[in-house]
Structure formats: C-alpha cells, structure tokens
N, C-alpha and C positions, 0 to 999 in steps of 0.2 A: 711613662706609660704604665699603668697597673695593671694587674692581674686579668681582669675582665677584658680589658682590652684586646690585651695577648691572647687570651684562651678563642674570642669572637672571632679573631681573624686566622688562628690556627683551623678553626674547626672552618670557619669558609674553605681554605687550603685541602679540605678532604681529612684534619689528625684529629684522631679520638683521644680521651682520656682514659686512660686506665685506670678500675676501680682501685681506691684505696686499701688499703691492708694498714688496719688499726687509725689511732692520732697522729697523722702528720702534719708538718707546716708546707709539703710539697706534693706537686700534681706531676704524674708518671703521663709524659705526652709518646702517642705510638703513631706513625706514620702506614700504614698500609702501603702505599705504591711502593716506599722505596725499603719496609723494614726494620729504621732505625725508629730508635725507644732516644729519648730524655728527658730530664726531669727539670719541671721549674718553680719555683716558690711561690707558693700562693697566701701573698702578704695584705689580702685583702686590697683598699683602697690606698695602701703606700705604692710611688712608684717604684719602677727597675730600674736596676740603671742599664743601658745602651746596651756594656757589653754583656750582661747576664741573657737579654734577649738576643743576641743576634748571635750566641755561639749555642743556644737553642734552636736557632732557627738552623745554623749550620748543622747542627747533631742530627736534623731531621729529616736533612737531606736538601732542602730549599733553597731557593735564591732571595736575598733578601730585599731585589725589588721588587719581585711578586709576594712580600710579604708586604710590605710596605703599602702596596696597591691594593690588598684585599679590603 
C-alpha cells in the first residue's frame, strides 16, 4: 500500500496532517479524538511495508480493522 493510499484512509478516520516544517521525506499524522501524533514516510508511489503501517495506525490510537475498512 503507498502513500496515498494510507493518507486517504487516515483522513476518512477523522487524522489531519500536520503542516510540514522545511524538506522532508515524512508526514507528521495527528489524531484529534484521541491526541496521539505519528509520523509516516511519504515515498510517493513506493509501497509500505505492513508493519510501518500498522504500528502507525497503533501510534494513532486506531483499530486496524476499521482502518482496513475505510
């Protein structure tokens, strides 16, 4: 799963992105309901691998079959 992917179904979930501060190769993801912040690499059209997303999704506070489902 790439980038776009991830970020489409974060932001269905209710998480914003935080603006960046300078050139980086990563997106600062913020949860509202629950608080928690992570960050995930935004490598354009390469995929993730599994566990980079899914200990994102835990950073953020989520369940990863309503991530899966969005």
């Amino acid at each position: 799963m790439n980038y776009r992917d991830v970020s489409e179904r974060l932001k269905s979930l209710g998480c914003e992105v935080v603006p960046r501060r300078g050139k980086v190769s990563y997106r600062v993801w913020h949860n509202p309901v629950t608080g928690h912040i992570t960050t995930l690499p935004d490598w354009g059209a390469r995929d993730h691998r599994i566990g980079v997303i899914r200990g994102a999704v835990k950073q953020l506070g989520l369940e990863w079959k309503e991530f899966e489902e969005a």
